[in-house]
DRENGU-54567 format. One record per residue (C-alpha): x, y, z. Coordinates in Angstrom, 2 decimals, decimal comma. Last residue first. Layout:
! DRENGU-54567
X X&Y Y&Z Z
...
This chain:
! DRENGU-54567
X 4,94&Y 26,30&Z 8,85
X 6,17&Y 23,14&Z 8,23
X 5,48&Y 21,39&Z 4,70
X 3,33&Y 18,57&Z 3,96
X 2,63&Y 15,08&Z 2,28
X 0,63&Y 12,66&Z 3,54
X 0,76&Y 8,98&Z 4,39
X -1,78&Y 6,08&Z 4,55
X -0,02&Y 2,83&Z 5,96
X -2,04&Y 1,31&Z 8,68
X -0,32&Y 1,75&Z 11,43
X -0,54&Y -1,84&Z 13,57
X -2,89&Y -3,90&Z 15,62
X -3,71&Y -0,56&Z 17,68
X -7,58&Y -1,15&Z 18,04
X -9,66&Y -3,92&Z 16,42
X -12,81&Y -2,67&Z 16,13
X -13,59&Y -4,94&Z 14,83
X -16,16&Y -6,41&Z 12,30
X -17,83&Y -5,40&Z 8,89
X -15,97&Y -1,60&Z 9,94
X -13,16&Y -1,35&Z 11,78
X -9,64&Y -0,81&Z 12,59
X -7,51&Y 1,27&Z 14,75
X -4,45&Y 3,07&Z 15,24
X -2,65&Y 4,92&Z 18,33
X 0,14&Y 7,80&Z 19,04
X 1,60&Y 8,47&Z 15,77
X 4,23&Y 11,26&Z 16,51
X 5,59&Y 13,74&Z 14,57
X 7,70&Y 16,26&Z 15,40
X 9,86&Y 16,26&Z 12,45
X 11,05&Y 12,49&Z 13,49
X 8,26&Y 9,13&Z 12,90
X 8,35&Y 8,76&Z 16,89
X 5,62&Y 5,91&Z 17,31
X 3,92&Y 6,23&Z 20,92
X 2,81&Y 3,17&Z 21,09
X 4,21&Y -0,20&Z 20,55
X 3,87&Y -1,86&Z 17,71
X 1,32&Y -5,13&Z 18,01
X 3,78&Y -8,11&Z 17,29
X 3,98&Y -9,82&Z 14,01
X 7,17&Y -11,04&Z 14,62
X 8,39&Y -7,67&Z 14,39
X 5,72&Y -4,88&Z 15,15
X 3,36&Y -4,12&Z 12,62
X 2,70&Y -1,32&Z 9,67
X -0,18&Y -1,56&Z 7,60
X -0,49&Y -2,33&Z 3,62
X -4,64&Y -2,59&Z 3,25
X -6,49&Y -5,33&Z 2,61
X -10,43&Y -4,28&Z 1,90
X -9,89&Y -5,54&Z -1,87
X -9,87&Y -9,35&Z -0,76
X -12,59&Y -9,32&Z 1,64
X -15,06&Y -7,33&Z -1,22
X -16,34&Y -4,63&Z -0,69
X -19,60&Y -4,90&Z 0,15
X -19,98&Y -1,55&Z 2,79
X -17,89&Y 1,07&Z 1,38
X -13,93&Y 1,95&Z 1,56
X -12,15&Y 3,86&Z 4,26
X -9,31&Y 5,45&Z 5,00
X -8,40&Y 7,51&Z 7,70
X -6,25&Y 10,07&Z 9,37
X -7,28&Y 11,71&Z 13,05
X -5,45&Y 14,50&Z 14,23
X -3,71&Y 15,88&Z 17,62
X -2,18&Y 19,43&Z 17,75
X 0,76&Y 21,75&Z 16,46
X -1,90&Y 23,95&Z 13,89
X -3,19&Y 22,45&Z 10,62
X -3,49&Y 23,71&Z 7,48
X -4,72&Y 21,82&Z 4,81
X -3,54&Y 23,09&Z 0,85
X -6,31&Y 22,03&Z -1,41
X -5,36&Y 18,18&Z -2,30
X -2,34&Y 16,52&Z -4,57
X -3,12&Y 13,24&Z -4,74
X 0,13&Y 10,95&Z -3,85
X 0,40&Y 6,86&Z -5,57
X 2,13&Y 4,31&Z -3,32
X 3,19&Y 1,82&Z -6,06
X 1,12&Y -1,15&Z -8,22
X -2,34&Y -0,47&Z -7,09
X -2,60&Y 3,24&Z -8,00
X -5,01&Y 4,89&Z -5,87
X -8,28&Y 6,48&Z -6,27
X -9,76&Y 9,50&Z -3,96
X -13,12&Y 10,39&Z -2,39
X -13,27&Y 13,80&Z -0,14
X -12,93&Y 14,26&Z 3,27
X -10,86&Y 17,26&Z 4,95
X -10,49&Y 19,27&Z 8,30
X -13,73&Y 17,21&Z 9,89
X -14,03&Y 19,08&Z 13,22
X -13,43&Y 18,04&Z 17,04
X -9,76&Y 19,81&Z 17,05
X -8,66&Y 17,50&Z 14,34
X -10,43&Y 15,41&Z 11,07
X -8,47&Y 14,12&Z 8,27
X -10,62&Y 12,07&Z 5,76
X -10,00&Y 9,89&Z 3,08
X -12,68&Y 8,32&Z 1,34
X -11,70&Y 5,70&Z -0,59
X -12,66&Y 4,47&Z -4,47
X -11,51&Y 1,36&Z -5,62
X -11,01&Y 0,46&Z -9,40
X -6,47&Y 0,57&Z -8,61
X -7,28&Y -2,58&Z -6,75
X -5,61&Y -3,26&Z -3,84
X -4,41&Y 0,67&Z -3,30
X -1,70&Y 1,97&Z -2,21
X -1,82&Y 5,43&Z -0,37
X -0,46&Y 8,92&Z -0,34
X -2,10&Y 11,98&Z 0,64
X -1,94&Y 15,28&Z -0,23
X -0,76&Y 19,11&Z 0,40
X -0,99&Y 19,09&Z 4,28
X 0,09&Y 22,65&Z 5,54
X 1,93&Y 21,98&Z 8,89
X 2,03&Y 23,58&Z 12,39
X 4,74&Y 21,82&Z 14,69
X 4,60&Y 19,49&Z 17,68
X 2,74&Y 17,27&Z 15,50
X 0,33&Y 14,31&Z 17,07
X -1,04&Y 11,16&Z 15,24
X -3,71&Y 9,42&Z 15,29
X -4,75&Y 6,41&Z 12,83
X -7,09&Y 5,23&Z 10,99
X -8,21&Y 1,86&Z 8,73
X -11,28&Y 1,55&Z 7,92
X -13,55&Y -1,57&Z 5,85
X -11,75&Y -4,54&Z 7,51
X -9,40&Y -6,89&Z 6,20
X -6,53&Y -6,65&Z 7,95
X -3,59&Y -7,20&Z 5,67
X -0,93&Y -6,31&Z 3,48
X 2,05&Y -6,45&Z 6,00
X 5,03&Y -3,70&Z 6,79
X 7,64&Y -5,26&Z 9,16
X 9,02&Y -3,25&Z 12,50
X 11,35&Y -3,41&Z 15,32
X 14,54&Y -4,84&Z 13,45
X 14,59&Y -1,47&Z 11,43
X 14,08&Y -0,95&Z 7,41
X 10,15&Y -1,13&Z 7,81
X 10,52&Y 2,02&Z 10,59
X 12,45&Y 3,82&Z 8,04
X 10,93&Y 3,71&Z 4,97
X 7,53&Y 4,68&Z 7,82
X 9,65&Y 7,95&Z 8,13
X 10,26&Y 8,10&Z 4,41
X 6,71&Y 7,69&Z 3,56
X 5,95&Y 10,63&Z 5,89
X 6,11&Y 12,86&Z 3,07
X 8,18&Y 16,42&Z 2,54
X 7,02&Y 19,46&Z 0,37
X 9,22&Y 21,64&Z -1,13
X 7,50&Y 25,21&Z -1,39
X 5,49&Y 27,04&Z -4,29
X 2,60&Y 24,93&Z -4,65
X 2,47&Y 23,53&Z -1,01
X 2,12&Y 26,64&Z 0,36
X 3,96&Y 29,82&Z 1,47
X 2,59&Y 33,25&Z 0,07
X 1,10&Y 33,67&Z 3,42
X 4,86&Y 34,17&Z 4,96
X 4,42&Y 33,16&Z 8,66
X 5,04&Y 35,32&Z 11,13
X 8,20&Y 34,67&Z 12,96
X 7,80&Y 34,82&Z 16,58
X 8,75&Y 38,04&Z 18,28
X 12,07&Y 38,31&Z 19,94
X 13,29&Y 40,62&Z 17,47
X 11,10&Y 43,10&Z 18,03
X 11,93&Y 43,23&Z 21,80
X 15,10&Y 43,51&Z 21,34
X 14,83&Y 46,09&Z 18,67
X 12,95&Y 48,09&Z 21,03
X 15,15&Y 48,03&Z 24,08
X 18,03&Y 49,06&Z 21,53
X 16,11&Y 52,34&Z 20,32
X 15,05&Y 52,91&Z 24,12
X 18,56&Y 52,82&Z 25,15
X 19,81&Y 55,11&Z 22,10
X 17,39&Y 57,48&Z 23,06
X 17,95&Y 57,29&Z 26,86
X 21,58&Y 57,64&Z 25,50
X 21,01&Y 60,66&Z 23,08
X 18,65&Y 62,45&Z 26,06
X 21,78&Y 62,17&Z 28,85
X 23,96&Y 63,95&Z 26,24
């Protein structure tokens, strides 16, 4: 009798412990088989409050900003709108001291247009997001749509966009500047939690 309990003790003592383990996460997960979700909505949100306004302007060659997640993500694409739908950005994502992803992309310039990119995984952390256009551009096509406060008031850091996500400071630069948190410049990307 006393060996069925200690068995039956151990046997519950391990399933405890086995269930208090962390999920792993399922590899077959990824942006092309899960619903994604975009950070347009969050920023939707921000523009529909009394704190902020969205803006096309500043007029300098990048626009960045840094955010934080509490929670590991798998960026599938970014989202942008462009001045000129002939422009070609580089967007780049960089985190933990390391470029995570740059590549050249084109933009609609009549609606937020999302590129689909290699799956980006990225651990709960702090990342940089930018766009950024080459030298001679011209004034007119460097405008980008940016997020300020109301009244056209600097916003007012840390930006809770919900989901864990933060957007702690922006910046500007490039043929002038830098001109640091002015407003959120308005690049998104799409993603799923891990």
């Amino acid at each position: 009798m006393k060996i069925f309990i200690k068995t039956t003790i151990l046997i519950v003592l391990i399933s405890l412990i086995t269930s208090c383990k962390k999920d792993v996460v399922d590899p077959a997960v990824d942006c092309s088989t899960s619903s994604s979700r975009d950070i347009e909505g969050f920023f939707g949100i921000l523009h529909s409050s009394t704190s902020y306004e969205l803006y096309e302007t500043m007029d300098l060659l990048t626009h960045e900003y840094t955010f934080t997640t509490a929670n590991d993500l798998q960026i599938c694409g970014f989202g942008y709108k462009s001045q000129n739908s002939a422009l070609v950005y580089t967007i780049e994502l960089e985190g933990g001291g390391s470029t995570l992803y740059s590549s050249t992309l084109s933009f609609d310039n009549s609606a937020y247009e999302y590129i689909s990119v290699p799956p980006i995984t990225v651990t709960a952390g702090t990342y940089t997001l930018r766009r950024t256009l080459p030298a001679g551009t011209s004034f007119s096509d460097v405008i980008g749509p940016i997020t300020r406060g109301a009244g056209s008031t600097d916003p007012t850091f840390p930006i809770s966009l919900g989901g864990g996500i933060s957007i702690d400071s922006a910046n500007f630069y490039g043929s002038g500047g830098p001109v640091p948190n002015y407003g959120v410049p308005n690049i998104y990307f799409e993603y799923i939690e891990l």
